[in-house]
N, CA, C and O atoms as a MOPAC input file, in Angstrom:
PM7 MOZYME 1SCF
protein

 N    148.85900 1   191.97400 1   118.16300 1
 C    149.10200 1   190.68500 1   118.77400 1
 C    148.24900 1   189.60800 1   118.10400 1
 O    148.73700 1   188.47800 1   118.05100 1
 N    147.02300 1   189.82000 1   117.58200 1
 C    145.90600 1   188.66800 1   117.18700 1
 C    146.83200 1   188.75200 1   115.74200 1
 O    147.31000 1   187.68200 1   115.36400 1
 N    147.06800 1   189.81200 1   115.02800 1
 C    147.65700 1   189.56800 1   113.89800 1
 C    148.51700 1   189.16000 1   113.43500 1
 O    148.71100 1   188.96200 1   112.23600 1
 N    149.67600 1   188.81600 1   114.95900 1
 C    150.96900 1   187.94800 1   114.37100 1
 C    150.37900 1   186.38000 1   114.66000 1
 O    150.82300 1   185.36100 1   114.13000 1
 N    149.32900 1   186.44400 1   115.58000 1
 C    149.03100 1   185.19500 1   116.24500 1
 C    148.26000 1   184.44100 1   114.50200 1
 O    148.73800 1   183.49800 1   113.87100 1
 N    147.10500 1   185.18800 1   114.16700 1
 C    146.89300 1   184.60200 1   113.11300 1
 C    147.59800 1   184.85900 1   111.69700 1
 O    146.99300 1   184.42600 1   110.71600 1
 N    148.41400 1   185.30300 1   111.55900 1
 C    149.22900 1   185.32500 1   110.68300 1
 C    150.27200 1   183.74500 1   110.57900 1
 O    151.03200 1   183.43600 1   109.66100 1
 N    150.00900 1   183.06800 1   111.68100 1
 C    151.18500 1   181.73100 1   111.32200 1
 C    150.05900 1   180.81300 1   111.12700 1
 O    150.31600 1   179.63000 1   110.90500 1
 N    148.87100 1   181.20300 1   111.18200 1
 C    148.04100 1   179.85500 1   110.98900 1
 C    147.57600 1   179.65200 1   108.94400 1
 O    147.46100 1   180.48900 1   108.04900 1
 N    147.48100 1   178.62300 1   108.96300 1
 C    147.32900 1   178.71700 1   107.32100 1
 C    145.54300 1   178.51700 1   106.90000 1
 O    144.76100 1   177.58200 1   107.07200 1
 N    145.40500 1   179.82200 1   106.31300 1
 C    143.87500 1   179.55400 1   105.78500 1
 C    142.97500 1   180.30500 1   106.72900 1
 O    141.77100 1   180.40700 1   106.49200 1
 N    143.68200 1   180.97200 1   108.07400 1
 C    142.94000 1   181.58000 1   108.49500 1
 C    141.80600 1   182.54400 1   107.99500 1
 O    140.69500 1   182.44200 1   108.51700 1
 N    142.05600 1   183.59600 1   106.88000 1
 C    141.40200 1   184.37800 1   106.43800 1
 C    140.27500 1   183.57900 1   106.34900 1
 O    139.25200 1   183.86000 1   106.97400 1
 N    140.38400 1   182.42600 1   105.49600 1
 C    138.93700 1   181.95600 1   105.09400 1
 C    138.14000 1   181.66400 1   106.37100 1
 O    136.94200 1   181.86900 1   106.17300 1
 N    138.31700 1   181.39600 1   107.18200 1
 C    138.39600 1   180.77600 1   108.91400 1
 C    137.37100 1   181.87900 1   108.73300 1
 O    136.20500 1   181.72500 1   108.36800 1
 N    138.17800 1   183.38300 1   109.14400 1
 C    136.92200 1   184.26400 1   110.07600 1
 C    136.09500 1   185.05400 1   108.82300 1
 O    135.18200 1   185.80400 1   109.16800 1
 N    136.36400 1   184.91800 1   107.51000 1
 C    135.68100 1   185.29000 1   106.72400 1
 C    133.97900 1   184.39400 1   106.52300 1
 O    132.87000 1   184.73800 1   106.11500 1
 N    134.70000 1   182.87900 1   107.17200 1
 C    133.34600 1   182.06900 1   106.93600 1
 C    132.51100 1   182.14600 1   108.22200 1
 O    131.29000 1   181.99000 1   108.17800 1
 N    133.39900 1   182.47100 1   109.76900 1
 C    132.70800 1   182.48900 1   110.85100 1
 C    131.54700 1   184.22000 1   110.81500 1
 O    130.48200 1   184.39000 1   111.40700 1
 N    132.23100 1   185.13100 1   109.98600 1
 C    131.84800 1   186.50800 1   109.87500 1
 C    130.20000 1   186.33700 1   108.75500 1
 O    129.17500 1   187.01700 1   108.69900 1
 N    130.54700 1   185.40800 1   108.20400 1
 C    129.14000 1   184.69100 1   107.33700 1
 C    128.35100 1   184.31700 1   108.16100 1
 O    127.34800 1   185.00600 1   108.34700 1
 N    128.53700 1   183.19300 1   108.86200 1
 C    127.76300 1   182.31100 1   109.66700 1
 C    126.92300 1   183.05400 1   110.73400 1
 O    125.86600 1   182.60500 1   111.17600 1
 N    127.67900 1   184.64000 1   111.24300 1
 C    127.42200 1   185.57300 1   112.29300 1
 C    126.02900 1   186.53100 1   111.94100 1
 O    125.07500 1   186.99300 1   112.56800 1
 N    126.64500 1   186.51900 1   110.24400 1
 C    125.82800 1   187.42100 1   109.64100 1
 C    124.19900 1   186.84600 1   109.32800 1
 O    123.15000 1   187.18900 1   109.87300 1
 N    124.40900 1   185.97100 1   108.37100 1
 C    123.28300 1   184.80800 1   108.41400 1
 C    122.27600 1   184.48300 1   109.79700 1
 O    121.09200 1   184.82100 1   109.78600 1
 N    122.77300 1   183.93100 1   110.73500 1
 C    122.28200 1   183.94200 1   111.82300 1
 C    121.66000 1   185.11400 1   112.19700 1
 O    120.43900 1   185.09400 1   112.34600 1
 N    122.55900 1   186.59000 1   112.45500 1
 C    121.33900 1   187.56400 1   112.70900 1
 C    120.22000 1   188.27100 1   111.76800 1
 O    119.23600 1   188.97000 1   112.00900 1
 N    120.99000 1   187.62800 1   110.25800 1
 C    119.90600 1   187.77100 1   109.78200 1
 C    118.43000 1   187.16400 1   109.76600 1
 O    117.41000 1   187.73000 1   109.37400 1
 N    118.56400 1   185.84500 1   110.29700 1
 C    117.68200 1   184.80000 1   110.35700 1
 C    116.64800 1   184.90600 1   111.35700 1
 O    115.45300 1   184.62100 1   111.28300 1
 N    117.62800 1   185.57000 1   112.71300 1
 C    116.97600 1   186.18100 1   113.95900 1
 C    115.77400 1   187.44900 1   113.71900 1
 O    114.81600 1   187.70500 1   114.44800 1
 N    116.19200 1   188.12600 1   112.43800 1
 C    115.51400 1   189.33300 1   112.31900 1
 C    114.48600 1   189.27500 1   111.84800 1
 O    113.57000 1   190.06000 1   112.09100 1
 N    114.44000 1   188.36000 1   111.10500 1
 C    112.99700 1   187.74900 1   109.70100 1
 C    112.40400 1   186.79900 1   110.80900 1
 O    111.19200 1   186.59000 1   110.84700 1
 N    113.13000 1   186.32100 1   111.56300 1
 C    111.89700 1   184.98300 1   112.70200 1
 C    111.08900 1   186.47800 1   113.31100 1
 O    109.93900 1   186.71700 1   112.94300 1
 N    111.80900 1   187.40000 1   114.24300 1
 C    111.46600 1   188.26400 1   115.07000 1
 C    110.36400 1   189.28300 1   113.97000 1
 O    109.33500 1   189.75200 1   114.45500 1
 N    110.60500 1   189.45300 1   112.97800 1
 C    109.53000 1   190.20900 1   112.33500 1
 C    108.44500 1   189.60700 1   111.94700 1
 O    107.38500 1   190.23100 1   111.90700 1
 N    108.53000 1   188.19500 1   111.57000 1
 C    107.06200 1   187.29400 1   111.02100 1
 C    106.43900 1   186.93400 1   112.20000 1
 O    105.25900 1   186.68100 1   111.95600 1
 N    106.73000 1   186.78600 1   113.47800 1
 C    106.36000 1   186.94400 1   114.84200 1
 C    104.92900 1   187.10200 1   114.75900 1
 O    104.61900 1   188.16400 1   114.21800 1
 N    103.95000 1   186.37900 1   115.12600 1
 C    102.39900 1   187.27300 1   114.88700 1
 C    102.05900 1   187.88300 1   116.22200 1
 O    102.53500 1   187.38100 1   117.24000 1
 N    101.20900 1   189.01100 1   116.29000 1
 C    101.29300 1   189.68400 1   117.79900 1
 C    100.74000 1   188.64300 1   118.41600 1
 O    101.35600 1   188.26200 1   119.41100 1
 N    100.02700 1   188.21700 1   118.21000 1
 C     99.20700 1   187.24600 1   119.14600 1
 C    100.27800 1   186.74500 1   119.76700 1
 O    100.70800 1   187.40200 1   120.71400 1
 N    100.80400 1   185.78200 1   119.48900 1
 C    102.28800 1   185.03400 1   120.05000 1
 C    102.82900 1   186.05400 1   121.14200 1
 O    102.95300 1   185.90300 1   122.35800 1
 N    103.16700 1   187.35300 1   120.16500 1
 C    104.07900 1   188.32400 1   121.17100 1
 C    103.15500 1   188.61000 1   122.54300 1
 O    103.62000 1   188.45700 1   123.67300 1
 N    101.87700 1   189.01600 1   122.29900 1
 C    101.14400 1   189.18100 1   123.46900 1
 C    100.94200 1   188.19700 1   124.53200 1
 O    100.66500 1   188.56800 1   125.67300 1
 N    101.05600 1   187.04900 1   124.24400 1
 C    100.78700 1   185.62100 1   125.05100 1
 C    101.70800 1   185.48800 1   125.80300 1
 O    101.52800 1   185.21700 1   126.99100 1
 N    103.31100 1   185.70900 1   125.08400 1
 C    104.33200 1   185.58400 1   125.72600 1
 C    104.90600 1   186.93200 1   126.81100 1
 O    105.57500 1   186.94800 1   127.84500 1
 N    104.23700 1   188.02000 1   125.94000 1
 C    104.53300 1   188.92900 1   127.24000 1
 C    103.86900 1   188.76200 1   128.92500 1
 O    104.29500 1   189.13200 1   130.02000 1
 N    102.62000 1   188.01200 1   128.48300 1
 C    102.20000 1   187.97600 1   129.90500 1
 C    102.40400 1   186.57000 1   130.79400 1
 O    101.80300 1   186.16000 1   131.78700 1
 N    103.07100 1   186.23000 1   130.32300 1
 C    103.95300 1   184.64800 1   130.83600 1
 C    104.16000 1   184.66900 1   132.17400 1
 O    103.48300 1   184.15700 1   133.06600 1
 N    105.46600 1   185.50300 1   132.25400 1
 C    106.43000 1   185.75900 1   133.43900 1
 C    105.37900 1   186.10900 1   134.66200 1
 O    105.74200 1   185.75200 1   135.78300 1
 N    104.56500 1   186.53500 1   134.58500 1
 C    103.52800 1   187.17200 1   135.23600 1
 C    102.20800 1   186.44200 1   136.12700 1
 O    101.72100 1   186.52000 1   137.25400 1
 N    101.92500 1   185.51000 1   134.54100 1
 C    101.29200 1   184.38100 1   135.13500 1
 C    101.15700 1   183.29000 1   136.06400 1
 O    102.31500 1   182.92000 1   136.25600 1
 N    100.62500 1   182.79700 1   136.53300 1
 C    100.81900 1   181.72100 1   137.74700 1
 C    100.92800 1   180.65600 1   136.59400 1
 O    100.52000 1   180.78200 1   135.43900 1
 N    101.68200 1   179.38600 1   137.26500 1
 C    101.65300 1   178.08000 1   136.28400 1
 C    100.59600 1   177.07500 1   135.86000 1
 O    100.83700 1   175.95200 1   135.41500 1
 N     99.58700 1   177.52600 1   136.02100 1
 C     98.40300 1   176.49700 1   135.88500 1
 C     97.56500 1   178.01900 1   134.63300 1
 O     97.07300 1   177.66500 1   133.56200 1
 N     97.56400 1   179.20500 1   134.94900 1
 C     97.17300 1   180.02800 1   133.84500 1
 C     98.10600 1   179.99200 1   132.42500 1
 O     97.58400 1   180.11700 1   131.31800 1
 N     99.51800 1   179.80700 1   132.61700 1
 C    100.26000 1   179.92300 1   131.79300 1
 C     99.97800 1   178.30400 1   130.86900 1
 O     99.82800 1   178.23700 1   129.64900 1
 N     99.96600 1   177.36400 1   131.63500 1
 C     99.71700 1   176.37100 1   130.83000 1
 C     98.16700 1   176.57700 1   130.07300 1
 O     98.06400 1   176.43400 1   128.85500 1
 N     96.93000 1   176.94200 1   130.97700 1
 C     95.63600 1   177.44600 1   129.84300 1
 C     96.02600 1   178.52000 1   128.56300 1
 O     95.45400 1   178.49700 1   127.47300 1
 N     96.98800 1   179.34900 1   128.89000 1
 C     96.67700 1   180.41700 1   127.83000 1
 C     97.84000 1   179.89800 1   126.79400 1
 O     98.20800 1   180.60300 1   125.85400 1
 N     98.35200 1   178.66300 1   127.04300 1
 C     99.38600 1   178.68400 1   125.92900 1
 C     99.21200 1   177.31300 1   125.25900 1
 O     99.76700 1   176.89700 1   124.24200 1
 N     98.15400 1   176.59000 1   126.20100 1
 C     97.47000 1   175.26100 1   125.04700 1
 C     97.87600 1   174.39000 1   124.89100 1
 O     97.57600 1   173.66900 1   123.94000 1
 N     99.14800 1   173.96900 1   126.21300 1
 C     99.66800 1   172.56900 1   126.53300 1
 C     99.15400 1   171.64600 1   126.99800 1
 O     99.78800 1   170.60400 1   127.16300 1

């Protein structure tokens, strides 16, 4: 059904070939932010949720 549907549109291929880029890129981008991450950061932010709002603003230096 998607294949007769995009089969009448013109140029589609390039369509999800460039959205399948854009998908890829992006999680690649996600993976290299999430790995250069320094723990410090990661540790600060794990104990967030946890924190009351007047600690969370001291430990994060707003």
């Amino acid at each position: 059904m998607i294949n007769k549907m995009l089969g009448r549109l013109e140029g589609a291929d390039v369509w999800m070939g460039l959205s399948l880029m854009i998908f890829v890129l992006f999680f690649i981008g996600v993976c290299v932010y999430l790995y250069r991450m320094s723990n410090s950061y990661t540790e600060t932010m794990k104990h967030v949720p946890l924190q009351d709002d007047s600690d969370a603003h001291n430990s994060l230096n707003l």
